[in-house]
N, C-alpha and C positions, 0 to 999 in steps of 0.2 A: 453602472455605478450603483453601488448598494444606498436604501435608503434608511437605514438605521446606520448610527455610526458617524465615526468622524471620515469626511471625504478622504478617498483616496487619493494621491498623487502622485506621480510620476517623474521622473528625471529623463532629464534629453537623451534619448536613446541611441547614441552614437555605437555600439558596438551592437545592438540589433539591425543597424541598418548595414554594415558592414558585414556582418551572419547574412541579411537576407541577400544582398549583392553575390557572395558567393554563389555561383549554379554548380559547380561540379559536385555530381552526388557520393555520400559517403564511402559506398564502395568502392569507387575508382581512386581513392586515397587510401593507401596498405595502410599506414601506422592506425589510423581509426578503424578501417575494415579489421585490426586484429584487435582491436578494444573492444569493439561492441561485439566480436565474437567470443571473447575470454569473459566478457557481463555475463554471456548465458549462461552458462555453468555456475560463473561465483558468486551471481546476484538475482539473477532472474530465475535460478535455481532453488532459491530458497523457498519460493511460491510455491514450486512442487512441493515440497515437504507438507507445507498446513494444506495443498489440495487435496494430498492422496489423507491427511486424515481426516478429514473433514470428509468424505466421501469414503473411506474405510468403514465409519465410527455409522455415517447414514446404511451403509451396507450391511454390515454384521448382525443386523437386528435382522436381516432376514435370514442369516446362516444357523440349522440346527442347532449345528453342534457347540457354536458359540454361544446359543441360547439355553441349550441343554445344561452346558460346562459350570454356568451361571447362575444356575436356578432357574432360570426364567424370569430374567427381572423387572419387578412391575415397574409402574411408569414413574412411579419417585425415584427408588434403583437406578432407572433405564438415564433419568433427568441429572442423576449427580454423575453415573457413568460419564456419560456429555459435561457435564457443566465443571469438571475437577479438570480437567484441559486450560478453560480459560481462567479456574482458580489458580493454577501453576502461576499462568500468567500476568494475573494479577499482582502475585507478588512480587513477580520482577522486575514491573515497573519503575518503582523508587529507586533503581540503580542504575537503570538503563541510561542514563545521559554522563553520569559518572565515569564509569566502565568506558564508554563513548569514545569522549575525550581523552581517555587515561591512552587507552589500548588505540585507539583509531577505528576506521571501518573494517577493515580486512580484520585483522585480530578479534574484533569485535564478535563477525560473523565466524571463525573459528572458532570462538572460544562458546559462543550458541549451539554449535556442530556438534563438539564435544557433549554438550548435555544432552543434545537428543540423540547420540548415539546410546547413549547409556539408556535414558528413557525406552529407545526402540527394544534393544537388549532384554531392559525388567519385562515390555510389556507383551513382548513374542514367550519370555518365558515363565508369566505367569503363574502361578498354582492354586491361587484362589481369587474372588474380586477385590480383597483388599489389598494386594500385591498388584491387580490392573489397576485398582485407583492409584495407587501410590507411581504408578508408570505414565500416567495421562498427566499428574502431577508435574513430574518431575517435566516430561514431554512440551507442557506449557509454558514451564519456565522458560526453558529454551527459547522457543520461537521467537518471541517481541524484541530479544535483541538482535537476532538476524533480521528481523523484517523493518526494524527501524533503522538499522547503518545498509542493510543494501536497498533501498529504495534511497535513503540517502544518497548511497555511492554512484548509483546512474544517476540521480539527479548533478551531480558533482562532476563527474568523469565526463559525461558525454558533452558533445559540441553542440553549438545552442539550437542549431536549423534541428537537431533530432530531439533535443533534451527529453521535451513533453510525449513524443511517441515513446522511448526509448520508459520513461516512468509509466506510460498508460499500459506498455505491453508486462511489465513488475505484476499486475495483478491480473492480467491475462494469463502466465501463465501459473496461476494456480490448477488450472482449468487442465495441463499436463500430467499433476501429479492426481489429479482425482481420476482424470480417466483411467488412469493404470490401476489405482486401487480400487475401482470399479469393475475392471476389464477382471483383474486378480481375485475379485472373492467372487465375480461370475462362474468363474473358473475350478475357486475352490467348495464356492457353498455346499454342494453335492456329497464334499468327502463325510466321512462319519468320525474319523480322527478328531483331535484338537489342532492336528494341523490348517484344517479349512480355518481355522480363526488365527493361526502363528504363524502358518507364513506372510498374510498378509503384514504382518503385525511387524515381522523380521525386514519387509521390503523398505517399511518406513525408513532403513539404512541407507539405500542404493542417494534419494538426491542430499545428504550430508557428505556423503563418500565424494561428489562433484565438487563441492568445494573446498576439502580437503586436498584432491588431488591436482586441480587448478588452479588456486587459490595465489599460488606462488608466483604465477606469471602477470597478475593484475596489479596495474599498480594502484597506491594508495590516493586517497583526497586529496587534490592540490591546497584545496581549504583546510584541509585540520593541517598540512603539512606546514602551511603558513601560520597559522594561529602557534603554531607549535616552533615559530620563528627557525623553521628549515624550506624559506624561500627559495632556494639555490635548488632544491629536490621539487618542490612544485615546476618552479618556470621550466625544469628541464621536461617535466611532464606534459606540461602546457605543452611547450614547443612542439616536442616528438608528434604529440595525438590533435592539434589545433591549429598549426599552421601551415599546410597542405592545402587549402585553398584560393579563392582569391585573395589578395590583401592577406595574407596568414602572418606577416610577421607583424604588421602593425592591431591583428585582431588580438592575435597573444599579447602584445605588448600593453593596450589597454584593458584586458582582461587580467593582466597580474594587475595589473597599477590600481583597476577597481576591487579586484580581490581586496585588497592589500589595505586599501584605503578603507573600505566597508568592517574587517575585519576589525581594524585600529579601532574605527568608532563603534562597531558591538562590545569591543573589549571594555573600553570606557564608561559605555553603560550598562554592563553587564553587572547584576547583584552578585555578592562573595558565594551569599549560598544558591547554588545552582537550581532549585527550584521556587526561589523568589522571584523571579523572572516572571513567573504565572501571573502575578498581581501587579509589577514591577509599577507600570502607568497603562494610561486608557488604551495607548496602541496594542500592547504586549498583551492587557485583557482581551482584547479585541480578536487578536492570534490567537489566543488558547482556547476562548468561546468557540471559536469555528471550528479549531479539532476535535474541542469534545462533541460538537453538534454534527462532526463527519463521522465520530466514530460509532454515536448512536446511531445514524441513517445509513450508515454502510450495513450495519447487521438488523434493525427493525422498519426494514422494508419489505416484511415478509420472504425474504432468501431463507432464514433461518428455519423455518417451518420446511421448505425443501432438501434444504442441506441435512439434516438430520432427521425429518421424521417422515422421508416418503410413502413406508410402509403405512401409515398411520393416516395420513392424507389420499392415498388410493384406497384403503378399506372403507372410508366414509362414502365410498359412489363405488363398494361391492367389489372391489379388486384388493383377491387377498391371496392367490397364486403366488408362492415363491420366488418362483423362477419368471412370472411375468414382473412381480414387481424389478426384481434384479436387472430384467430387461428393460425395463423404463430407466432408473437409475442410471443403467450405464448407457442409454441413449441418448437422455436429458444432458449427460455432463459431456458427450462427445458433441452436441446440437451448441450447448455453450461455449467449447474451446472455440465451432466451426466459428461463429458470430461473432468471440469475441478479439480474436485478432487482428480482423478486418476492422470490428469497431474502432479497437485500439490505436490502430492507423488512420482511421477518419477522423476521430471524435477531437485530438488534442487542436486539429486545425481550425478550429471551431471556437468560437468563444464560450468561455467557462458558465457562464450561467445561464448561455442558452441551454447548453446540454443538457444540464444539472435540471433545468426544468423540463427537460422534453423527458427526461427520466421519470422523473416522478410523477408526472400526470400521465404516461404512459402504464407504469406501475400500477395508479390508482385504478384506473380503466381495466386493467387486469385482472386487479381483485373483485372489484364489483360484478364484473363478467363468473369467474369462480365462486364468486361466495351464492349469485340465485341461481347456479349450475348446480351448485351441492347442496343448496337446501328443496331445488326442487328435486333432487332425488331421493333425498331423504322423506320429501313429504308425498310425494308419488309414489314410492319402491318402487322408482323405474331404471334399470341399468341404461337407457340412454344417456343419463344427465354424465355419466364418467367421458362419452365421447367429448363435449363442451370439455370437461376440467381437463381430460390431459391437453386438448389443444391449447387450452392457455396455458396450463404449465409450460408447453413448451414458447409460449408467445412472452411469457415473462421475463424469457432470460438475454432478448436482444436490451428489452427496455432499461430494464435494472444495468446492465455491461453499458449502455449509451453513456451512463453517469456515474454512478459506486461504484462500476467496476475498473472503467478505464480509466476515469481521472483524477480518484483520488488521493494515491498517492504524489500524481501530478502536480494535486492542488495543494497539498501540504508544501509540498517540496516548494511551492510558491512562495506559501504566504510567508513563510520563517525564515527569518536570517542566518545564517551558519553557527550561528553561535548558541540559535537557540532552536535548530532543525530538529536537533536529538530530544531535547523534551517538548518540542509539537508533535513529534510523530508519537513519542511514548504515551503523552496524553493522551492520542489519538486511540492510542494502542488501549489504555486503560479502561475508554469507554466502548470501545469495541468488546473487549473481555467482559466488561459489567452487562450488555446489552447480550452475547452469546451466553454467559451464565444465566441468566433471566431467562431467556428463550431456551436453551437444552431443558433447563431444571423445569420450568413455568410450562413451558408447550404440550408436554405430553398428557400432563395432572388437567390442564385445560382444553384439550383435545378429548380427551376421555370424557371429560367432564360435561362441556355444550357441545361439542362436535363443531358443525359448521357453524354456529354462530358466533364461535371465535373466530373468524373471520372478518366479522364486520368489526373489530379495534384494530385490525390494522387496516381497513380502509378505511378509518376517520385518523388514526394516525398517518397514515400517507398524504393525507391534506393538510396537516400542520405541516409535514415535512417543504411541501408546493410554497406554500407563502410563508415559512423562511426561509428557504432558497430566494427567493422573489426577494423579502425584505430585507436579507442580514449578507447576502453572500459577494464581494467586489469582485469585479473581473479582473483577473493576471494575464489573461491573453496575450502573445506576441511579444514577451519583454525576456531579459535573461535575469539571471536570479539577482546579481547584485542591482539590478534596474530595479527591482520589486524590493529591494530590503529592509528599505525606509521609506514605505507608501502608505503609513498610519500617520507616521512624526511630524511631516510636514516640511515646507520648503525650507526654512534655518538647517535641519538635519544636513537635508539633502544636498543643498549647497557647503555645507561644511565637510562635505564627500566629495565634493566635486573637486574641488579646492585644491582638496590632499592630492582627487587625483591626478590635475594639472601640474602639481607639481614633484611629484614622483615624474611624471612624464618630464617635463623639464631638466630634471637632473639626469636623465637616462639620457637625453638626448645633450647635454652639454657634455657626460662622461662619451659618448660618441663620436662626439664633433671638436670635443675641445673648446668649444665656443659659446660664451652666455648667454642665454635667450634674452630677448630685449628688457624685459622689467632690468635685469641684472646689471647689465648694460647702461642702464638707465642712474641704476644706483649705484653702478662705480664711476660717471663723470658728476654725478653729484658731489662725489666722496672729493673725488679731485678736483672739484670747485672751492 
């Protein structure tokens, strides 16, 4: 239970206990066994796209030819190179919940696909840096709408026993597309062409081209299907991919009824203008507080400083080899894939703010370890101190993946009610972009600048990180999303959910039976009295 804030509450969780009764596992149920394999491609696909550039963009600094082709660009150059990616995306936030709602999730996520094909295209073909910048531009814009409707869309699609693995593993597999672009400019650094910098550049294609190709066989959100009062296409969805287990027909049956119910009452308090919601009341502040305070700590937990400027963090402890650096890079992001899918699978079963903290004081520990590894090497000229820093770089990246990586999208996907999922995550998304632009552009100008003593702010920044997680963050643990959707509002809300959905059930079941349930019953020998 978080201690700032208004308390959390809960609703009777009858359709959690009825998930957890189910034992037969996903696999031995076709219609889900081909849902959660048509996600990988149309959802969990989209993570490769930002992993292979986010580890292209860390890569290429160390390729000649790309740095040749370039000028050689110093470290303000090298900082907007990087930080004109998450300015794209900056600016496509304000539309992202629009777009959303209008298009759906699938459309959504094509119609993201479409920009970053054309981005990959400008920026494989290049011909000076202001033709790259305008390609990482455009490449930005793209992303935040594919990474807000498909982290959405597993949230949404999948059955409840998987939901939270099925979103931890959303941001695990980034960790797919950076290996390849890692494994690729290993590959190509060597060449003396401008191809060692274009084809990687061109591959950015290959995971957009999966949802493209795929895309058609997924189907869409039961929840926007209903908001968008085409019930008839949700329940049929429902059915197909939800009731295959124990009790499945009566798990669907209260899983539309609380859809349906929850959706009615987000509709009704939902503001005309779509991003009034942020301030709407204490609860809805309360929800956006926390994305923006995910999106800052998903990227200023010191990941950034690896993600992008590896080069620049093994010269400070004497490693300036090309091709060793190239080698750390793609061993670091193959050491993160191994860690982080097992994590992904462990970590959701776990409650949410233990994780969250065994994250961040693992993290902190981290840096303290790296930061007197690199200034005794700096204050000795001793190349031992590099043996400490790469071991923790690699010890960094179970701790960090325990919490930012696995469960954040998990936790968004929590705390927001469908109605206002797309602009939590977007917000989520906006201080991610403010906190990656800050770090590409800021990192290198202060790296150059104190070297390893820019280390020590973000080990006093990882301690704020610790006790707000500790004081601001509620547990969603073990509940399904409409159980979570009104746990700021308070019991009035919640019962006024319950209600509806008793009697939606009711009428389902007299249109079944022919027969009144007793209230009704009740109030037709009244009538006839």
């Amino acid at each position: 239970m978080a201690i700032i804030g208004a308390k959390e509450e809960h609703v009777d969780p009858r359709l959690t206990r009825i998930a957890q009764a189910d034992n037969l596992v996903w696999y031995k149920k076709p219609n889900l066994r081909y849902l959660y394999l048509i996600l990988i491609p149309t959802a969990l696909g989209v993570e490769w796209t930002s992993g292979f550039d986010s580890s292209m963009m860390n890569s290429l600094q160390a390729v000649k030819a790309w740095s040749d082709y370039f000028d050689n660009p110093n470290a303000a150059r090298l900082g907007l190179l990087n930080a004109m990616y998450s300015l794209g995306a900056l600016m496509a936030i304000p539309f992202i919940p629009t777009i959303s709602q209008l298009l759906g999730r699938r459309r959504t996520i094509l119609f993201a696909s479409c920009i970053m094909t054309v981005g990959a295209g400008l920026q494989a073909g290049s011909v000076n840096s202001d033709m790259f910048l305008a390609s990482r531009w455009v490449l930005g814009f793209g992303i935040p709408f594919a990474i807000v409707n498909a982290s959405a869309l597993l949230g949404e699609l999948a059955y409840a026993n998987e939901r939270a693995i099925l979103t931890s593993l959303f941001n695990a597999s980034w960790f797919v597309g950076a290996i390849v672009a890692a494994g690729t400019t290993y590959g190509t650094f060597q060449m003396t062409s401008t191809w060692a910098w274009r084809l990687p550049s061109l591959l950015q294609l290959v995971p957009t081209m999966f949802q493209f190709a795929f895309m058609r066989w997924c189907p869409e959100s039961p929840r926007w299907l209903i908001s968008k009062d085409r019930g008839d296409e949700a329940l049929a969805i429902l059915q197909r991919y939800h009731s295959e287990g124990a009790d499945g027909a009566e798990f669907v049956r209260l899983e539309f009824a609380q859809i349906q119910s929850t959706i009615k009452q987000e509709q009704a308090l939902a503001s005309a203008f779509v991003w009034a919601d942020v301030v709407r009341d204490p609860p809805m502040r309360r929800r956006f507080t926390l994305a923006a305070i995910m999106g800052f700590f998903t990227q200023w937990s010191g990941n950034g400083l690896l993600s992008f400027y590896m080069k620049k963090i093994l010269a400070l402890v004497g490693i300036t080899d090309n091709r060793t650096v190239q080698q750390v890079i793609l061993s670091n992001t193959c050491w993160g894939f191994i860690n982080a899918v097992p994590i992904a699978l462990i970590a959701p079963r776990y409650p949410r703010r233990r994780m969250f903290l065994t994250c961040t004081i693992g993290t902190a520990v981290v840096y303290v370890v790296w930061t007197v590894a690199s200034a005794r090497s700096m204050i000795d000229s001793s190349s031992q101190a590099a043996i400490p820093v790469l071991v923790f770089i690699y010890v960094y990246s179970p701790f960090y993946n325990l919490g930012w990586n696995a469960l954040a999208y998990t936790y968004l996907v929590e705390l927001f009610p469908f109605q206002q999922r797309a602009q939590g995550i977007a917000v989520e998304q906006l201080t991610v972009r403010f906190a990656v632009f800050f770090n590409t552009y800021i990192n290198p100008i202060a790296l150059d600048a104190i070297g390893w003593k820019y280390y020590i702010v973000y080990c006093v920044w990882i301690l704020v990180e610790i006790l707000t997680v500790y004081f601001m963050f509620p547990e969603t643990h073990n509940r399904t999303l409409e159980e979570l959707s009104f746990m700021f509002e308070g019991k009035e809300i919640q019962d006024k959910v319950q209600r509806d959905v008793d009697k939606v059930l009711h009428v389902e079941l007299e249109e079944i039976t022919g027969v009144p349930d007793g209230s009704d019953r009740r109030e037709n020998a009244e009538r006839k009295a």
